[in-house]
VEXRO-679325 format. One record per residue (C-alpha): x, y, z; residue in one letter. Coordinates in steps of 0.1 Angstrom, whole numbers. Each point is the difference from the previous one (the first is absolute). Layout:
N
+-------+-------+-------+------+
:     x :     y :     z : resn :
+-------+-------+-------+------+
:     X :     Y :     Z :    a :
...
+-------+-------+-------+------+
END
This chain:
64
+-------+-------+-------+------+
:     x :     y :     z : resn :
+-------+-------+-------+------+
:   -54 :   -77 :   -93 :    x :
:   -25 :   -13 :    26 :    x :
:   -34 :    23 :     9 :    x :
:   -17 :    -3 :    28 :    x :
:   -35 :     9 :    11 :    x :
:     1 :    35 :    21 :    x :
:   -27 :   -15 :    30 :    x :
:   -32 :    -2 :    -6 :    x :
:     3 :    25 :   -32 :    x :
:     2 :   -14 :   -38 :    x :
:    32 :    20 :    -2 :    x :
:    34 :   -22 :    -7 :    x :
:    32 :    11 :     9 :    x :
:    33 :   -11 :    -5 :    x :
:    19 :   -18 :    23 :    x :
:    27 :    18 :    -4 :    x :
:    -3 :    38 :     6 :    x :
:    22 :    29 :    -6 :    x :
:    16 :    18 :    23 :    x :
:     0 :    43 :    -8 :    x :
:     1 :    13 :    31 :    x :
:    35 :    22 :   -10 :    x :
:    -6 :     9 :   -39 :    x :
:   -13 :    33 :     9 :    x :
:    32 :    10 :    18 :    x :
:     6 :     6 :    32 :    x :
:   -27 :    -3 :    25 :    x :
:     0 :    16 :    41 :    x :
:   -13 :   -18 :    27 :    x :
:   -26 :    11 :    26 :    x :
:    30 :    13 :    21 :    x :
:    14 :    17 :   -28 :    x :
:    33 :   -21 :   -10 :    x :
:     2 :   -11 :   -32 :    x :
:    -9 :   -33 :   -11 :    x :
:     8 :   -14 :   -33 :    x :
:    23 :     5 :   -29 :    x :
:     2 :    32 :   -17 :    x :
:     7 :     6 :   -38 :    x :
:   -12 :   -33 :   -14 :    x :
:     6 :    -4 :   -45 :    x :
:   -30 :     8 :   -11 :    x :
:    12 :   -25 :   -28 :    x :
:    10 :   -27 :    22 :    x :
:   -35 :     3 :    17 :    x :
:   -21 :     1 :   -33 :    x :
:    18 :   -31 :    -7 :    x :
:    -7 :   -16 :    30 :    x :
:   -36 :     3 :     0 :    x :
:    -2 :   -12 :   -36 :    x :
:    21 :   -31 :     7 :    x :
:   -25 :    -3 :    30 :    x :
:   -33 :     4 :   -20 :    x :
:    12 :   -21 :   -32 :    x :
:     9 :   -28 :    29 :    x :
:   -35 :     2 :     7 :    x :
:     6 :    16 :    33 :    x :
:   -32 :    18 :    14 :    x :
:    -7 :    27 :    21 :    x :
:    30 :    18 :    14 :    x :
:     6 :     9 :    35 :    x :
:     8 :    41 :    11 :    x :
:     2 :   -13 :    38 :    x :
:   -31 :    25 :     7 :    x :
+-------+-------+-------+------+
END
């Protein structure tokens, strides 16, 4: 994996991030339709971010 400096801080990032918008389930919009998956595996997501994180892969996205 490749870091990065975060601007002018000492902090390095991945290059890579991770996407976790959706692993909380489903997610409404400002308008009130809903946006995103709903029902995500809990196993299938803890797996994820492991795979992520022993890839070196650092910090994750939530969209927010």
């Amino acid at each position: 994996m490749e870091y990065r400096k975060l601007g002018a801080t000492d902090m390095e990032v991945s290059e890579i991030s991770f996407g976790c918008w959706t692993m909380g389930g489903q997610n409404w919009s400002y308008d009130g339709e809903p946006d995103g998956w709903a029902d995500p595996d809990e196993d299938e997501i803890t797996a994820g971010v492991k795979a992520g994180l022993d890839a070196g892969v650092r910090p994750g996205s939530t969209r927010e």
